[in-house]
Every structure is written in C-alpha cells, then in structure tokens.
C-alpha positions in Angstrom: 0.8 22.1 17.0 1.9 19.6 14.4 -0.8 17.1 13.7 -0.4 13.2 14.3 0.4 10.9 12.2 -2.7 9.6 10.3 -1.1 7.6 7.2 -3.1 5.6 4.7 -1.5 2.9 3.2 -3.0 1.3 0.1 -2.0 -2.3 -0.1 -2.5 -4.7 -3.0 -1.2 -7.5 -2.1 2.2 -7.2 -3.5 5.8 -7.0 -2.4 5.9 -3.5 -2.8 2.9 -2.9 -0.9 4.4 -4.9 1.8 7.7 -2.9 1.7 4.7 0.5 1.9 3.4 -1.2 4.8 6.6 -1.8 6.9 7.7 2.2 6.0 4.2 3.5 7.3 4.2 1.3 10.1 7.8 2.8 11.4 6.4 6.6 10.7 3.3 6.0 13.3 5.2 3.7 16.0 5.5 7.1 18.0 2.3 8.1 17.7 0.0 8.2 15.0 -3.0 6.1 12.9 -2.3 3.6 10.7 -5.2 2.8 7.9 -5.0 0.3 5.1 -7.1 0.1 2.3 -7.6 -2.3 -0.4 -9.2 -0.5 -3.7 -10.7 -3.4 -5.7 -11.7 -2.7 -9.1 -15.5 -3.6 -10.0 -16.3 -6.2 -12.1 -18.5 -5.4 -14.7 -22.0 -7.1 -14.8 -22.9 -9.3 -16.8 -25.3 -12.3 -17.9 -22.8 -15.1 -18.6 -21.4 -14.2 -14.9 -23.3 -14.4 -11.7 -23.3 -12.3 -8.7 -22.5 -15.2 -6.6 -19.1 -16.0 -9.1 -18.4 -11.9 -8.9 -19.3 -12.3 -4.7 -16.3 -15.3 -4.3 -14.3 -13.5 -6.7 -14.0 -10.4 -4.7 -13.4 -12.5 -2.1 -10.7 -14.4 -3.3 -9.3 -11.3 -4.8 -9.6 -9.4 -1.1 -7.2 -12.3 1.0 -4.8 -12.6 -1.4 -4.5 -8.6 -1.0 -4.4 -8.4 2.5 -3.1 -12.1 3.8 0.7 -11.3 4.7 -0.6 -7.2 5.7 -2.8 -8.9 8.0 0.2 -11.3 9.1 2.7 -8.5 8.8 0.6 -6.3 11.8 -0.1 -9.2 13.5 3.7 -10.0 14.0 4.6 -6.2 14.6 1.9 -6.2 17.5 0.3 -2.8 15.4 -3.2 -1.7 15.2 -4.3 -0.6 12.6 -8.2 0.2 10.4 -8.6 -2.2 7.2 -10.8 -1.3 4.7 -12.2 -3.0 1.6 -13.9 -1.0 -0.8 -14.9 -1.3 -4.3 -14.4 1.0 -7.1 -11.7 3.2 -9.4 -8.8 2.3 -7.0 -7.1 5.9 -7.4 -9.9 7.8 -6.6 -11.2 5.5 -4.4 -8.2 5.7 -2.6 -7.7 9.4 -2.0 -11.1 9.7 -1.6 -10.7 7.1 1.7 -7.4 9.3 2.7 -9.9 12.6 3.0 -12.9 10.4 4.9 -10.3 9.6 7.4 -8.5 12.8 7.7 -4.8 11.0 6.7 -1.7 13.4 6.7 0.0 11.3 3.9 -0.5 8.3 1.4 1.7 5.5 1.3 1.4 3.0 -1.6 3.9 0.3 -3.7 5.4 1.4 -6.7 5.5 -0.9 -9.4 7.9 1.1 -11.8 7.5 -0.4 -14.6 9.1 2.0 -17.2 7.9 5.5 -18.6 6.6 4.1 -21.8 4.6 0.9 -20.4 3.4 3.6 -17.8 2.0 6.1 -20.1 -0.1 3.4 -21.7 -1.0 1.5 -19.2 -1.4 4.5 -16.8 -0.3 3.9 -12.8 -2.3 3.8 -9.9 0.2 5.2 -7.9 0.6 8.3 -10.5 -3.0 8.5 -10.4 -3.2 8.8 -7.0 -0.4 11.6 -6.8 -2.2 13.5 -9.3 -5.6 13.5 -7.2 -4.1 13.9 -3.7 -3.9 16.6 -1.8 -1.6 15.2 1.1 1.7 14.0 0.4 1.9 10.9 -1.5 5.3 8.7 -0.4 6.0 6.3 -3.1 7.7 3.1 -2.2 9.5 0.9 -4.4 
C-alpha cells in the first residue's frame, strides 16, 4: 500500500518558495499532509545587541517569510501545519521532514549560477545532500 502524501515545504518567503508552495499544494489535494516550515538562521549573541532587538527581529524576519504562504492557503481553502524553527536551515529542515514522517521535500530554487553556488553554498543543495526522501526543486 503506497503511503500518503506527507510533503514538507520549506518556504522563505520568496517567489520561488511561493511557486514550491502552489506545486506541493496540487500533489496533496487528493489526499495527503501538507507541512511548511520556515528555517530561520540564529543570530549570533552579542553585547551591543539585545535579546529583545534579536526577539522583534525574528519576528519581523518570520511574517515576511510566511505572509503571502499564509495568504496563499488561506485563498486555496488548504490546511496545512506551519512551523517556525530556528537553526542551520538545511539541517533543520530535513531534520523537521523525518519528525514528521514527510514522503518528499519541496523547496524554491534560487539558481543562481554554479560558481556563485559553490561559494556561497545553497540551501536547497544542502538540503538534497542530507535528505533521505526525495527532494523536488522548484524554480
């Protein structure tokens, strides 16, 4: 018996992410789970910064991530379980995708070229490298 739908979509606030979000969306509509997650990156502590500025950063950082998902469900009349969580966001994501059992990753792809990609390194490669469900790349 093939198992349901269970798709994890990462979502950054981005077209791309958007464009994720619509695909996923049409691969559970007959039956599935749909999970988002938004993998923030931690701030690093410090004394000239305080919690409180880090606090309504992560904040601020958090809507402008999931505004138009959130308005994008709420149109399509889906369900679906958001998370927020903070650290690395490649293993942080995959690491969400086996908590919640998902049968596949969905995420934007930026593209931005081979050579800015090898030195800036990719989320989204990151994440293909540490998954070990399929990872659908969306561009």
């Amino acid at each position: 018996m093939a198992r349901a739908n269970n798709i994890l979509v990462a979502i950054d606030g981005s077209d791309n992410a958007l464009r994720a979000l619509k695909f996923a969306a049409s691969q559970v509509r007959s039956g599935g789970r749909l999970h988002l997650i938004y993998a923030q990156a931690p701030v690093p502590r410090s004394r000239a910064v305080s919690q409180a500025l880090i606090d309504e950063h992560y904040a601020r950082q958090k809507a402008l991530a999931l505004n138009k998902a959130k308005a994008y469900l709420a149109r399509a009349k889906i369900d679906a379980e958001i998370a927020v969580e903070i650290g690395d966001p490649a293993p942080t994501i995959v690491d969400y995708a086996r908590k919640k059992k998902c049968t596949q990753i969905v995420m934007g792809y930026h593209g931005h070229g081979a050579i800015k990609g090898l030195f800036l390194g990719s989320v989204a490669m990151k994440v293909v490298q540490l998954a070990d469900v399929p990872v659908t790349l969306v561009k």
